[in-house]
Backbone as CSV, one residue per row, in Angstrom:
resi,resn,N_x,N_y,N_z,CA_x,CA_y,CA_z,C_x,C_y,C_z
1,UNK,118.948,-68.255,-84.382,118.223,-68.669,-85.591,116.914,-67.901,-85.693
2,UNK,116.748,-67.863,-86.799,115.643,-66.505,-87.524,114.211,-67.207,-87.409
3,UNK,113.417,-67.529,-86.053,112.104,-68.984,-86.362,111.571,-68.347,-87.407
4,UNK,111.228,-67.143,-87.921,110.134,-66.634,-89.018,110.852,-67.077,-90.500
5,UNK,112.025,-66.775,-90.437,112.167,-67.344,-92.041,112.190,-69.065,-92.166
6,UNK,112.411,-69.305,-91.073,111.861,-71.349,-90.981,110.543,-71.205,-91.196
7,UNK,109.708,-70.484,-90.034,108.314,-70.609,-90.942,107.715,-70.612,-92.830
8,UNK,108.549,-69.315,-92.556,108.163,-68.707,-94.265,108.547,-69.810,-95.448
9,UNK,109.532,-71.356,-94.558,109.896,-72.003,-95.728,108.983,-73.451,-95.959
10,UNK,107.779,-73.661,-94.816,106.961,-73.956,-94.391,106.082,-73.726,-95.852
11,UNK,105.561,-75.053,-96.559,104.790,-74.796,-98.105,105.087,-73.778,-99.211
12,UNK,106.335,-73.692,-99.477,106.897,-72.218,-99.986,106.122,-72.890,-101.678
13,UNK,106.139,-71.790,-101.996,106.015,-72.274,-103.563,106.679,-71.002,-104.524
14,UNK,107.129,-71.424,-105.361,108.066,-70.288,-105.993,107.298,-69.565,-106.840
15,UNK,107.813,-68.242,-106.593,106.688,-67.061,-106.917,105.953,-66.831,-106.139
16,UNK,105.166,-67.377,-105.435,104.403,-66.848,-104.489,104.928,-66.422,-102.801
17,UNK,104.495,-65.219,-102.632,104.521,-64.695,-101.238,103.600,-64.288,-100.400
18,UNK,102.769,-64.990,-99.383,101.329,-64.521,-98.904,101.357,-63.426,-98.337
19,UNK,102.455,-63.026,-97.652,102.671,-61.338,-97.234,101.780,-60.469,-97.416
20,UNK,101.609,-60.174,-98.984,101.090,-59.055,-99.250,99.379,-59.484,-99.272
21,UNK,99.189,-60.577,-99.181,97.633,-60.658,-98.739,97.268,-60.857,-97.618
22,UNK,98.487,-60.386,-96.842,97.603,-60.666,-95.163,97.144,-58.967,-95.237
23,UNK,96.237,-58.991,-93.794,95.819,-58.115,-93.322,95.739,-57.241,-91.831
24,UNK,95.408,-56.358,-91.746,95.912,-56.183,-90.268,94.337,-56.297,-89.238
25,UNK,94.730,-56.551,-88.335,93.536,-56.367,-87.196,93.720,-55.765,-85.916
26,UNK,93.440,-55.191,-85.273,93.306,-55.084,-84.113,92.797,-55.607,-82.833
27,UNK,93.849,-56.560,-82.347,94.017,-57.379,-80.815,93.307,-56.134,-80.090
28,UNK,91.706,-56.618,-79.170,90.839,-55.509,-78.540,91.744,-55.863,-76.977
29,UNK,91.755,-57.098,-76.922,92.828,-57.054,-75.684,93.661,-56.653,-75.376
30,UNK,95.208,-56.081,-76.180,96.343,-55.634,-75.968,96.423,-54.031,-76.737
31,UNK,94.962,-54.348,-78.061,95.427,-52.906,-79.164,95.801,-52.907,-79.883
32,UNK,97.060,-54.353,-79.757,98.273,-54.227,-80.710,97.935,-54.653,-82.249
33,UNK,98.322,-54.249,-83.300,97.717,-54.189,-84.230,98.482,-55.627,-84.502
34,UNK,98.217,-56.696,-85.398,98.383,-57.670,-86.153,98.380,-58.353,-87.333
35,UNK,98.830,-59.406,-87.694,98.754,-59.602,-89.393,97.766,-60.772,-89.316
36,UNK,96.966,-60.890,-90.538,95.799,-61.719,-90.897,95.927,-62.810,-92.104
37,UNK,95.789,-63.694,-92.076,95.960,-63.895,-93.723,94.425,-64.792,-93.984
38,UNK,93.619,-63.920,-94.576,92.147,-64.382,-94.910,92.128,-65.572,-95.635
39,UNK,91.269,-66.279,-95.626,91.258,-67.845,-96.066,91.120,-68.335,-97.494
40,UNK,90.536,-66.646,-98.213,90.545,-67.034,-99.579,92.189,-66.930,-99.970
41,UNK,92.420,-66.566,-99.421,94.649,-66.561,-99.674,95.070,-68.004,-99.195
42,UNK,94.709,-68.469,-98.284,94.593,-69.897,-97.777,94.743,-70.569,-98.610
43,UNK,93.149,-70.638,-99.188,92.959,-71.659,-100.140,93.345,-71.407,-101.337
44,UNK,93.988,-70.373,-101.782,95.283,-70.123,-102.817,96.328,-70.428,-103.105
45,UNK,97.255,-70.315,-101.887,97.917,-70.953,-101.694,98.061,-72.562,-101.959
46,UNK,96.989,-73.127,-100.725,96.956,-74.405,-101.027,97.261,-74.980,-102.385
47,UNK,96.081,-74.257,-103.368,95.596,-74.870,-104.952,97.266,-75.077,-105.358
48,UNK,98.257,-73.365,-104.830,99.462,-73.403,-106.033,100.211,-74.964,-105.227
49,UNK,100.091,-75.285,-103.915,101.187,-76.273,-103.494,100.937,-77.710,-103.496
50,UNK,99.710,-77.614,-103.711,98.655,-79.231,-104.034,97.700,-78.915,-104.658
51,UNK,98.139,-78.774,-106.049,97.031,-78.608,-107.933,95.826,-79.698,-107.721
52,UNK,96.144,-80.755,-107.053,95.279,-81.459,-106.877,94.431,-82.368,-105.592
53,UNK,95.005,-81.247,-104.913,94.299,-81.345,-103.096,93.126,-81.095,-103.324
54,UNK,92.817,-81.491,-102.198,90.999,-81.481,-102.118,90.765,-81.083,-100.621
55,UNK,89.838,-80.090,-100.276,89.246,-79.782,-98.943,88.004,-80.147,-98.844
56,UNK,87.526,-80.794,-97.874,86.576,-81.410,-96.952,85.423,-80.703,-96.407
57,UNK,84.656,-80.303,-95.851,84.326,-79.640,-94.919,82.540,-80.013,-95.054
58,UNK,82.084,-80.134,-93.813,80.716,-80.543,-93.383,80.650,-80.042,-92.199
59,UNK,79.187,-79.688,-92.043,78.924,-78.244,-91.007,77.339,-79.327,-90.472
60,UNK,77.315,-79.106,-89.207,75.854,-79.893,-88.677,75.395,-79.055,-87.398
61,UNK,74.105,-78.837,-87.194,73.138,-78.321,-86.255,74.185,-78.318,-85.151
62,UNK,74.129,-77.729,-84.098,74.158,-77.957,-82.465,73.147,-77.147,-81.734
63,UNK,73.367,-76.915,-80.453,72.377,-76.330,-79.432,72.851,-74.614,-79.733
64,UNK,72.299,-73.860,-80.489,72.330,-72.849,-81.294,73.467,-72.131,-81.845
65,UNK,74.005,-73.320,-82.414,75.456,-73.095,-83.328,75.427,-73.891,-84.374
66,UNK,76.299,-73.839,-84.894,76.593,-74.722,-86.216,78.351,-75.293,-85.922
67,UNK,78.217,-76.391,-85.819,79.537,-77.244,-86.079,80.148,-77.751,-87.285
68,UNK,81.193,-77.080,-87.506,81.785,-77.713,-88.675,83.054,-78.668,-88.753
69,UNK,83.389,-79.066,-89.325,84.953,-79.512,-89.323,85.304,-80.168,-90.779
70,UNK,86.713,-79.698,-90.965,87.192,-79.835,-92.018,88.485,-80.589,-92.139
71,UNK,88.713,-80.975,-93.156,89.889,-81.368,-93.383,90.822,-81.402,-95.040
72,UNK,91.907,-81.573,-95.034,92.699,-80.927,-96.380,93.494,-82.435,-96.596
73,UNK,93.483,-82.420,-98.161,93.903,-83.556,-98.272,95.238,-83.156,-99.397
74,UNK,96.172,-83.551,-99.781,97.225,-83.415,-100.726,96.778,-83.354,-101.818
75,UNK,95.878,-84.913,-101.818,95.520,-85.462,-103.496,93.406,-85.613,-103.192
76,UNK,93.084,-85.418,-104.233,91.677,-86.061,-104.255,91.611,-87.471,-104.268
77,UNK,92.767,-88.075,-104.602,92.644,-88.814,-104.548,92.698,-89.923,-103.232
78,UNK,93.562,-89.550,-102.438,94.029,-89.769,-101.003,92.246,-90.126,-99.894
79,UNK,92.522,-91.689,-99.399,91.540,-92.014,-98.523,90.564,-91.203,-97.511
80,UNK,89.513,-91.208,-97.141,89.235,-90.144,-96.277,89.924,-90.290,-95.169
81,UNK,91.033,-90.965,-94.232,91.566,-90.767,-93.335,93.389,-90.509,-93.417
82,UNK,93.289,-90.248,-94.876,94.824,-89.981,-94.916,95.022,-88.302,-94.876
83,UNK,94.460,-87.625,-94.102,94.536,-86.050,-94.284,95.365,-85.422,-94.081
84,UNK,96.136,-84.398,-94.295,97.128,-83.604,-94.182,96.920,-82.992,-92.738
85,UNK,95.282,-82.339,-92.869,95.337,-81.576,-91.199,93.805,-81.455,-91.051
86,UNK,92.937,-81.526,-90.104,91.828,-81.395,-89.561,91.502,-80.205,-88.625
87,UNK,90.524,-79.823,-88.547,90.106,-78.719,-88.002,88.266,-78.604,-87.463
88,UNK,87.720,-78.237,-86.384,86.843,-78.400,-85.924,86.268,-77.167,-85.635
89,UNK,85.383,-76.449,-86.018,85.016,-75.170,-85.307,83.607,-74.548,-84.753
90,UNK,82.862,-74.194,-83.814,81.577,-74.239,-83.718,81.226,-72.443,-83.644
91,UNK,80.163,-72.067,-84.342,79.966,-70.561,-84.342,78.599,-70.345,-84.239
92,UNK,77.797,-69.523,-83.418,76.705,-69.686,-83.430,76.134,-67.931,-83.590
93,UNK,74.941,-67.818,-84.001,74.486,-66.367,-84.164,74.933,-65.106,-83.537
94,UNK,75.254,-63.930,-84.150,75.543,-62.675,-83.545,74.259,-61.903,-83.760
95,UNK,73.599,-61.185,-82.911,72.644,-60.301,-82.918,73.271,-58.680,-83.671
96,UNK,74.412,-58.736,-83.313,75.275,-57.265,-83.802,75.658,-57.383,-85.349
97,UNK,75.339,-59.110,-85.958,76.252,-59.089,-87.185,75.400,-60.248,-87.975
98,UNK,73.757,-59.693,-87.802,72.922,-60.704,-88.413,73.060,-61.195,-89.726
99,UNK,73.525,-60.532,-90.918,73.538,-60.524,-92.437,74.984,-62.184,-91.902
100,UNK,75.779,-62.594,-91.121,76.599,-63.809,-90.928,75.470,-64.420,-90.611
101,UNK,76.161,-65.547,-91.782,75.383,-67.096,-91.528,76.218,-68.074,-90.375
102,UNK,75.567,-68.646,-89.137,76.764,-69.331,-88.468,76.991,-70.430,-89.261
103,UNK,76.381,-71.297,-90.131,77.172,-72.153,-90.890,77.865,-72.075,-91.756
104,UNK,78.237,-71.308,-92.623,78.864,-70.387,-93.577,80.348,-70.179,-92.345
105,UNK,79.855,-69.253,-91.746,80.996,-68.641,-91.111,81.847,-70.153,-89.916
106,UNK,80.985,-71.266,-89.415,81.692,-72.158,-88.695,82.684,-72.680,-89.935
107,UNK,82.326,-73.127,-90.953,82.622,-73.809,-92.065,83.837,-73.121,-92.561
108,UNK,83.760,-71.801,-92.665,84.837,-70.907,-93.106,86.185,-71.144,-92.583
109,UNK,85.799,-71.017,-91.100,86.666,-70.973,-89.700,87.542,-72.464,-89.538
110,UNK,86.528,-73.261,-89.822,87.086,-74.735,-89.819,88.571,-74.961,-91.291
111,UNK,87.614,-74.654,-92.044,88.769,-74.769,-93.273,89.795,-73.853,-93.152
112,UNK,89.664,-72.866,-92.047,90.813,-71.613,-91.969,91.751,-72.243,-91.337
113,UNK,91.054,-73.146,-90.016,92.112,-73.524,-89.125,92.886,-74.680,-89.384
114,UNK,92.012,-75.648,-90.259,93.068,-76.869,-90.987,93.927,-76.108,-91.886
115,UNK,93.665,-74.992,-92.606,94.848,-75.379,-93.941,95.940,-74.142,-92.288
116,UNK,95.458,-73.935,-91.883,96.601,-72.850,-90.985,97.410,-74.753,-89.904
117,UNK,96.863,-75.495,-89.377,97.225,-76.752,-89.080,98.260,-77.416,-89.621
118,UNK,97.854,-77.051,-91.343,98.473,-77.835,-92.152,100.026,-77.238,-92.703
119,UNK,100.096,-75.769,-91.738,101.340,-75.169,-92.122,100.826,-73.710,-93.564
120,UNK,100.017,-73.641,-93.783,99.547,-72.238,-94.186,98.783,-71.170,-93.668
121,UNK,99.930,-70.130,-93.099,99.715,-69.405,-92.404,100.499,-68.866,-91.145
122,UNK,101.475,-70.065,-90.511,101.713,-70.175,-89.513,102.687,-69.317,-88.961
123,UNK,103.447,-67.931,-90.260,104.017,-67.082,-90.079,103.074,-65.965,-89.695
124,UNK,101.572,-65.741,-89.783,100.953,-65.056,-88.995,99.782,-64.912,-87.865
125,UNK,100.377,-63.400,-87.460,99.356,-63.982,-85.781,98.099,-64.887,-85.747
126,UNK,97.407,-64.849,-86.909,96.038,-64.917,-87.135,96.272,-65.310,-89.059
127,UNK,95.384,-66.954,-89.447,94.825,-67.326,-90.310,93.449,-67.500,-90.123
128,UNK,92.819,-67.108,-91.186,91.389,-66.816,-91.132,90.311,-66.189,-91.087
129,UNK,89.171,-66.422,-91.598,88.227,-65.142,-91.715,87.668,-65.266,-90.412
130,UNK,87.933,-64.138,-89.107,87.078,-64.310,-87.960,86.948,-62.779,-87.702
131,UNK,86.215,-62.480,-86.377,85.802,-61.635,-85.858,86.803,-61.543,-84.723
132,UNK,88.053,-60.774,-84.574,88.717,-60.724,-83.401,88.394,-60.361,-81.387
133,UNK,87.266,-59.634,-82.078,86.634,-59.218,-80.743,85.346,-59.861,-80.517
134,UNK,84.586,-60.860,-81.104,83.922,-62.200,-80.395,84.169,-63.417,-80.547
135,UNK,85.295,-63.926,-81.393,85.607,-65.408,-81.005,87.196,-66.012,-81.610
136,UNK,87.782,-66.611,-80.927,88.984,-67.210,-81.332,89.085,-68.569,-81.967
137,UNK,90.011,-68.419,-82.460,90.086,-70.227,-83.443,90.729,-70.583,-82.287
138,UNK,90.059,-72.292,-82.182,90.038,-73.372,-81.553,89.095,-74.801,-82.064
139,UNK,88.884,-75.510,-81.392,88.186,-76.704,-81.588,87.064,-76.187,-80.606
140,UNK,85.804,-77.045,-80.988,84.655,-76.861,-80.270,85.014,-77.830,-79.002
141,UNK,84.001,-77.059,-77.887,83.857,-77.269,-76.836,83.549,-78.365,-76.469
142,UNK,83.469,-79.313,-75.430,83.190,-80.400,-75.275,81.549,-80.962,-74.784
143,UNK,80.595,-79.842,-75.051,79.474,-79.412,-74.571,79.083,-79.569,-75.795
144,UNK,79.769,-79.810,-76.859,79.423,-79.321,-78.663,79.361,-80.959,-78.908
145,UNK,78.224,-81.443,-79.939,77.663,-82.663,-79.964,78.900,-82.568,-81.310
146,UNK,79.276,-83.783,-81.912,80.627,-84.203,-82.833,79.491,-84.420,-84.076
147,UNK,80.248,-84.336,-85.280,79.866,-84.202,-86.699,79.082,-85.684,-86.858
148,UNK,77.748,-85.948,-86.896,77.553,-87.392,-87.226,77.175,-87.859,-88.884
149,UNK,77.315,-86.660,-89.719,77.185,-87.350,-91.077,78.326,-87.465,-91.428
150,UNK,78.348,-88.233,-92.849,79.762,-88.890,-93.405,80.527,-87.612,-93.641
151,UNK,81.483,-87.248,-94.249,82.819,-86.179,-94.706,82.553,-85.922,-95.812
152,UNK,81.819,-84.980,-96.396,81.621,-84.518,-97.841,83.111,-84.979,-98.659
153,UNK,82.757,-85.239,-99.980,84.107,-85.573,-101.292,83.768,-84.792,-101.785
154,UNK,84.505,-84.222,-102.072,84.349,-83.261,-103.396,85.810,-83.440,-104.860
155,UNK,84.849,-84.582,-105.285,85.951,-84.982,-106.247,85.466,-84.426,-107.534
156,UNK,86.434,-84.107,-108.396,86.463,-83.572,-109.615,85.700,-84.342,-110.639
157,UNK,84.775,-83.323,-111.424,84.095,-84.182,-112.089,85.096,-84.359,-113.581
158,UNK,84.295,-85.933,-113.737,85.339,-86.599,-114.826,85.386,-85.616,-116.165
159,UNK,86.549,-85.516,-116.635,86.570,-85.248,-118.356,85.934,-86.005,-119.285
160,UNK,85.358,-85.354,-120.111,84.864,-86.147,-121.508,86.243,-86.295,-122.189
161,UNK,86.313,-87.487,-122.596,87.522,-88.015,-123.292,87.495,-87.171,-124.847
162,UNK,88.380,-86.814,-125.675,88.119,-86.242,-127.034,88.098,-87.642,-127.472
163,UNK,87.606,-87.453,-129.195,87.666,-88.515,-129.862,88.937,-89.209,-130.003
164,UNK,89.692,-88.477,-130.332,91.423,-88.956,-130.607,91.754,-89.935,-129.226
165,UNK,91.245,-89.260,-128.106,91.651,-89.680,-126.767,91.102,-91.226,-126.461
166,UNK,90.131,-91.706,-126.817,89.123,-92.578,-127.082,89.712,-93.373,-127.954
167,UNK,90.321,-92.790,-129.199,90.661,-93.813,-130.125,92.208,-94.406,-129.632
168,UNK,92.832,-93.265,-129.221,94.240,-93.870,-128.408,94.529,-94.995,-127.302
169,UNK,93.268,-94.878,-126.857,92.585,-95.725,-125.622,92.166,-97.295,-125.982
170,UNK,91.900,-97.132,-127.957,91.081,-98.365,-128.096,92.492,-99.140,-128.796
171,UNK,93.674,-97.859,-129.247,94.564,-98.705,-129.422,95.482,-99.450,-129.133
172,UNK,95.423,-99.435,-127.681,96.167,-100.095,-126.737,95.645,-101.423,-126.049
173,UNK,94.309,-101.949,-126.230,93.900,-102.989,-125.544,94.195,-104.279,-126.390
174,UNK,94.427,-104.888,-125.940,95.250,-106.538,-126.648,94.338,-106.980,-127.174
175,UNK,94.748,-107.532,-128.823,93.868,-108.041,-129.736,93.598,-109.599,-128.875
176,UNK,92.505,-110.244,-129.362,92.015,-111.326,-128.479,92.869,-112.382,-129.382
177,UNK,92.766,-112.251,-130.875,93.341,-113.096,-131.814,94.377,-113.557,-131.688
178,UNK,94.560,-115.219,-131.837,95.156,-115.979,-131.187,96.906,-115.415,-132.417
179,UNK,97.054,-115.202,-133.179,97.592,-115.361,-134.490,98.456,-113.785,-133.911
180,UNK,97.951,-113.091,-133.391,98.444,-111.830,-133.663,98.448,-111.719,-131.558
181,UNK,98.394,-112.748,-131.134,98.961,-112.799,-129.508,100.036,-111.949,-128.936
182,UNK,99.386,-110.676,-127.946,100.637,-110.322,-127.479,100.868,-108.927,-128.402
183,UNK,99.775,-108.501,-129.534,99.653,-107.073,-129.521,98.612,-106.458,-129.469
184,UNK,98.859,-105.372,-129.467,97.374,-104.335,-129.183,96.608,-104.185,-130.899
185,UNK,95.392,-103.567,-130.728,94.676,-103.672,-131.855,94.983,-102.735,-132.629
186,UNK,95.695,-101.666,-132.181,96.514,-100.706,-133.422,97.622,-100.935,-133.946
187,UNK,97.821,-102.287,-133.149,99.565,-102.543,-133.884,98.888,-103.805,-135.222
188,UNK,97.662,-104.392,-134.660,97.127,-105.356,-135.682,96.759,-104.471,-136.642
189,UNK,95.937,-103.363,-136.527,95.177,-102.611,-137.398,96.247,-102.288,-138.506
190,UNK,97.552,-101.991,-138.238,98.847,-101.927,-138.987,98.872,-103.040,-140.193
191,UNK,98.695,-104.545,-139.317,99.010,-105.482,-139.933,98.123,-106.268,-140.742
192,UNK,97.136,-105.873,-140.208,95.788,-106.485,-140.996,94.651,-105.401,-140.644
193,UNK,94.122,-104.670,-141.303,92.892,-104.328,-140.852,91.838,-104.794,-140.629
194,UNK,91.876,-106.050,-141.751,90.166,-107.050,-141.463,90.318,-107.525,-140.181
195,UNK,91.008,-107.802,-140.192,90.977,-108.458,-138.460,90.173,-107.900,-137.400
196,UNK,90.289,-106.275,-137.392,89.816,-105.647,-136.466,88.584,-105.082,-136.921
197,UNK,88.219,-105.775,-138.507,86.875,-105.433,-138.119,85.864,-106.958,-137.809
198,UNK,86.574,-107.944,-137.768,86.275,-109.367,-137.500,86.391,-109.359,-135.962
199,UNK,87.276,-108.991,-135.398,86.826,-108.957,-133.772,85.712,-107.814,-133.233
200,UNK,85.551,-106.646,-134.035,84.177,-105.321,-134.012,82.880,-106.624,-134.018
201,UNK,83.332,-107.574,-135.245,82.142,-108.302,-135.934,81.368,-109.496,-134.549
202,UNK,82.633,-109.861,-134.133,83.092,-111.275,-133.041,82.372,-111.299,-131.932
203,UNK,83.058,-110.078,-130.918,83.127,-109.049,-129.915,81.769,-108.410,-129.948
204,UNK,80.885,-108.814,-128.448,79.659,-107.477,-128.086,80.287,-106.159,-127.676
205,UNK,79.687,-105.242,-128.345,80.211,-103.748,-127.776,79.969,-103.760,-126.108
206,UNK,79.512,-104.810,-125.469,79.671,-104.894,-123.733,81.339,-105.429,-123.228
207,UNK,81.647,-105.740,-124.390,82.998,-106.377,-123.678,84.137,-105.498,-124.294
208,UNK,85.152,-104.938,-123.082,85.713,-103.926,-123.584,86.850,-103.898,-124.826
209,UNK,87.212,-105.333,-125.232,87.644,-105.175,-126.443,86.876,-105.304,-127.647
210,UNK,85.727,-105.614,-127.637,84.636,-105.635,-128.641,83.875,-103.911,-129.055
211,UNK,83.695,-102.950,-127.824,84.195,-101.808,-127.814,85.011,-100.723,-128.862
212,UNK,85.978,-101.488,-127.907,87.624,-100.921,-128.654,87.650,-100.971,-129.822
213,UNK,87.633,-102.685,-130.783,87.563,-102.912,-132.173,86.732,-102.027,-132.691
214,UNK,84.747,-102.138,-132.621,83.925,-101.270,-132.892,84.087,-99.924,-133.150
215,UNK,84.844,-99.174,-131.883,85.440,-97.906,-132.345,85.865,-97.468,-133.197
216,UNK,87.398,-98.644,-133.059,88.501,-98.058,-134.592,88.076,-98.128,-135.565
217,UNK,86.819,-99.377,-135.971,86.801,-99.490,-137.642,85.642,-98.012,-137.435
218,UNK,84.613,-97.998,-136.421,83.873,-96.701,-136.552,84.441,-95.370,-137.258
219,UNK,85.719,-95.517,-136.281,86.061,-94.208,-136.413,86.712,-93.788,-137.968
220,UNK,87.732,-95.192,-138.534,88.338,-95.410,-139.746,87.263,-94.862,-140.795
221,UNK,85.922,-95.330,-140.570,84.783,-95.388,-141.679,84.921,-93.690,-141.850
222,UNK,84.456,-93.013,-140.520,84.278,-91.953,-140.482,85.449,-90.898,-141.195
223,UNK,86.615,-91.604,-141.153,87.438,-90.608,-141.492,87.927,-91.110,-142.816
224,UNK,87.251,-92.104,-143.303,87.420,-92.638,-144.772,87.177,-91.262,-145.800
């Protein structure tokens, strides 16, 4: 059995092939040249196989490093402990490669090695943006103090609703009126319009069908 094409079926998404965005490096230990797949392909991937995954990642001081750790979630929506894959990484200053930030670059490394955890990547030697000849992906050392602030969210900021969207919204909430029990205020608005401007009238715009009513006749006026 072929293990690389089992890998390759490992988060497949149709149309896409990361192949051609890996890269090669050179193993200083053996020579042997190798394949790379850099993390902005990573997190490409990811976006095409979870549109609405969310990655994690928080980076904190150590004894002259920076600790990060990350984690990948399916959905934004998904608990902070329901994660797909976690990753921990600590990187601290190069004198040879000052213009690198070690928190930038721990942070990088961390999110390289969860979404590679999480099964992207795992057809090559190497996921991630690193330096082959000063440090390897792993978890930090046990000498390395653990992340003590909360897990950054990075949840999507909300949509502004359109007007239409708003008004579709106000036509679905159940008229309060005892007479017309059991439908929504656009199916009343059908049947009576005063009605719904007698519950606008009734109804504080704090209570969400007082709102709702307020809207429709608003909006009716407007498009009178």
């Amino acid at each position: 059995m072929d293990n690389s094409n089992i890998l390759n079926k490992i988060n497949a998404v149709e149309g896409f092939d990361p192949t051609p965005y890996a890269v090669d490096y050179t193993d200083l230990n053996t020579g042997e040249t190798r394949k790379r797949l850099p993390v902005m392909a990573q997190i490409a991937w990811f976006r095409l196989k979870y549109p609405e995954g969310r990655i994690s990642v928080q980076a904190t001081p150590g004894k002259d490093c920076f600790v990060a750790t990350a984690r990948v979630y399916p959905s934004y929506k998904d608990p902070a402990e329901y994660f797909l894959a976690e990753a921990t990484a600590s990187r601290g200053y190069l004198e040879d490669k000052p213009s690198v930030s070690p928190r930038e670059w721990a942070q990088t490394a961390a999110v390289g090695i969860a979404l590679r955890n999480a099964g992207f990547g795992l057809q090559f030697s190497m996921a991630g943006d690193e330096f082959p000849d000063t440090v390897s992906e792993g978890v930090t050392t046990t000498n390395m103090p653990a992340p003590t602030e909360p897990y950054a969210v990075e949840e999507p900021a909300p949509r502004e609703l359109t007007q239409e969207e708003k008004l579709e919204q106000a036509m679905k909430v159940p008229c309060p009126i005892t007479k017309f029990k059991g439908k929504t205020l656009g199916e009343v608005l059908q049947l009576d319009p005063g009605a719904i401007k007698w519950v606008a009238e009734k109804f504080p715009a704090t209570e969400k069908v007082g709102a709702a009513a307020q809207f429709i006749r608003d909006f009716a006026l407007q498009s009178a």
